[in-house]
Legacy VTK file of the C-alpha trace (Angstrom):
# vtk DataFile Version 3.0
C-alpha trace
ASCII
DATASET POLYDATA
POINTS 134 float
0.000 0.000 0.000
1.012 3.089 -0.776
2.051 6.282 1.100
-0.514 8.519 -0.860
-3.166 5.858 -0.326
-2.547 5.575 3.742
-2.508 9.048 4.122
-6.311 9.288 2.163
-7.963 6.537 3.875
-10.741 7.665 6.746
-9.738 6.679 9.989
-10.353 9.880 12.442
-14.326 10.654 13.599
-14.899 14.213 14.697
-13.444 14.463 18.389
-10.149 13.012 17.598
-9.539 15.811 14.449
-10.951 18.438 17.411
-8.166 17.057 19.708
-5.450 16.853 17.011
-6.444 20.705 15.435
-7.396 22.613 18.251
-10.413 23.403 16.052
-14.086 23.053 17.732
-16.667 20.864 15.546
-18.878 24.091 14.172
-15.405 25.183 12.911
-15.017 21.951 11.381
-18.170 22.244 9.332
-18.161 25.544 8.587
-14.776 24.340 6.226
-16.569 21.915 5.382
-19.329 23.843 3.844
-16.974 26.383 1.986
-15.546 22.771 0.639
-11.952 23.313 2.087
-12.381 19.554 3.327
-14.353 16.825 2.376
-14.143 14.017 5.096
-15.855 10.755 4.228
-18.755 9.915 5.853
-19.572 6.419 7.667
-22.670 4.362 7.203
-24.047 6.228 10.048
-23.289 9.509 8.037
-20.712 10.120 10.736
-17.388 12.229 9.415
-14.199 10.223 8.755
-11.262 12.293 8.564
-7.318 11.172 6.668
-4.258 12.228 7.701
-4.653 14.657 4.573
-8.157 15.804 6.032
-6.232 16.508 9.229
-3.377 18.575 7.621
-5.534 20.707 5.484
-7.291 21.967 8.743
-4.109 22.571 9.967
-2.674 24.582 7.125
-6.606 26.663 7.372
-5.835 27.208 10.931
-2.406 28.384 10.383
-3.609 30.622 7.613
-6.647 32.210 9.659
-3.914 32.761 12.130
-1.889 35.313 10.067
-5.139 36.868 9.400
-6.020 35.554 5.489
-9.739 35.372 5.112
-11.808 32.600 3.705
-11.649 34.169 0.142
-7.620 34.543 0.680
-7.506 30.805 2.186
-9.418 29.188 -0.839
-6.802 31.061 -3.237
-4.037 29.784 -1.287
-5.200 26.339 -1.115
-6.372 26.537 -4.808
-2.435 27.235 -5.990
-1.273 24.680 -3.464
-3.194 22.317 -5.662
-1.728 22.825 -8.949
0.431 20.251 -10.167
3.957 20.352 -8.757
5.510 20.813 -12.117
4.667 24.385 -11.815
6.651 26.431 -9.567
4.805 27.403 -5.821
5.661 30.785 -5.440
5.496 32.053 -1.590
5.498 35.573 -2.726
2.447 35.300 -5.145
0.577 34.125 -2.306
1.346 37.169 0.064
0.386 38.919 -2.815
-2.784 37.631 -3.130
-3.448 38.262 0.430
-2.380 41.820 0.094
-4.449 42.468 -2.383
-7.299 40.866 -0.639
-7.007 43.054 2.197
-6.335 46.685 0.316
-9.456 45.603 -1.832
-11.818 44.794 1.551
-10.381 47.934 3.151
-11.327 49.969 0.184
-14.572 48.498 0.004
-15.248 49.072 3.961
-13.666 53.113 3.168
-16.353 53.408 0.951
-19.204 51.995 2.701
-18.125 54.244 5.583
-17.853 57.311 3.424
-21.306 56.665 1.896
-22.692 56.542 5.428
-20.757 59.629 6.742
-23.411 62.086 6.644
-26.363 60.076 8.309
-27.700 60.985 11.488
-25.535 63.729 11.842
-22.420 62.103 12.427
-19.240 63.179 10.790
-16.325 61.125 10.061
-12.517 62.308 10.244
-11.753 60.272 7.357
-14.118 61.789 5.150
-12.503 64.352 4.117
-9.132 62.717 2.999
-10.679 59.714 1.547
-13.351 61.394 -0.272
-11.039 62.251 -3.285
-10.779 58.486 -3.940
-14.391 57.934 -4.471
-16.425 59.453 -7.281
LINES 1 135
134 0 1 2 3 4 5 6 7 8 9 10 11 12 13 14 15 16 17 18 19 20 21 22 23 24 25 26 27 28 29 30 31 32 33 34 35 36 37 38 39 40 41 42 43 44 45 46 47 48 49 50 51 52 53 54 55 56 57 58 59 60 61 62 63 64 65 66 67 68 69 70 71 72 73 74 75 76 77 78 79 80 81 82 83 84 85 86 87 88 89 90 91 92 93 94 95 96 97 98 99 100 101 102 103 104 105 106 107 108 109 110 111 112 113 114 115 116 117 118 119 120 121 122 123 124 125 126 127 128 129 130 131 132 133
């Protein structure tokens, strides 16, 4: 039997992956549902997690950790999935986060500046950023 097979078979149900991750069980799912992993499921319908279930939350946790969102984490994890004939470049993936965040912090600066005048509140920030938004 092969390495790549041992590594793929289900073994782990739910509370073992929570002990081995750190991760709680509606975290679990919730990567789950944005199909980050896809454990196997037992007759019962129960989850059965690999060892290559198990690193993949892993590598999610460690990327939440530096602060990548889910739309930064699937981009990641989509690149790390390419074939490894082409070259996995760490900087292109910083990059992508980057440019993840300035877009989400442009799009919050402009929801704020479109809500700057309600209810009579004032933002500092409305002045300087105003220029940037037509």
């Amino acid at each position: 039997m092969s390495d790549q097979i041992r590594r793929s078979m289900p073994l782990f149900p739910m509370g073992i992956v929570q002990s081995l991750t750190d991760l709680s069980a509606r975290q679990i799912r919730y990567y789950e549902q944005h199909k980050l992993v896809a454990p196997a499921r037992s007759e019962g319908n129960r989850r059965l997690f690999s060892f290559n279930d198990v690193d993949r939350l892993l590598e999610i946790k460690a990327l939440i950790e530096k602060g990548v969102n889910m739309a930064g984490i699937k981009q990641v994890l989509s690149i790390s999935e390419q074939p490894e004939n082409e070259e996995y470049d760490k900087s292109k993936v910083e990059e992508v986060h980057n440019e993840l965040t300035d877009r989400e912090l442009r799009r919050m600066l402009q929801q704020e500046l479109l809500t700057a005048g309600r209810l009579g509140k004032m933002n500092l920030r409305q002045g300087e950023m105003s220029r940037f938004f037509h």
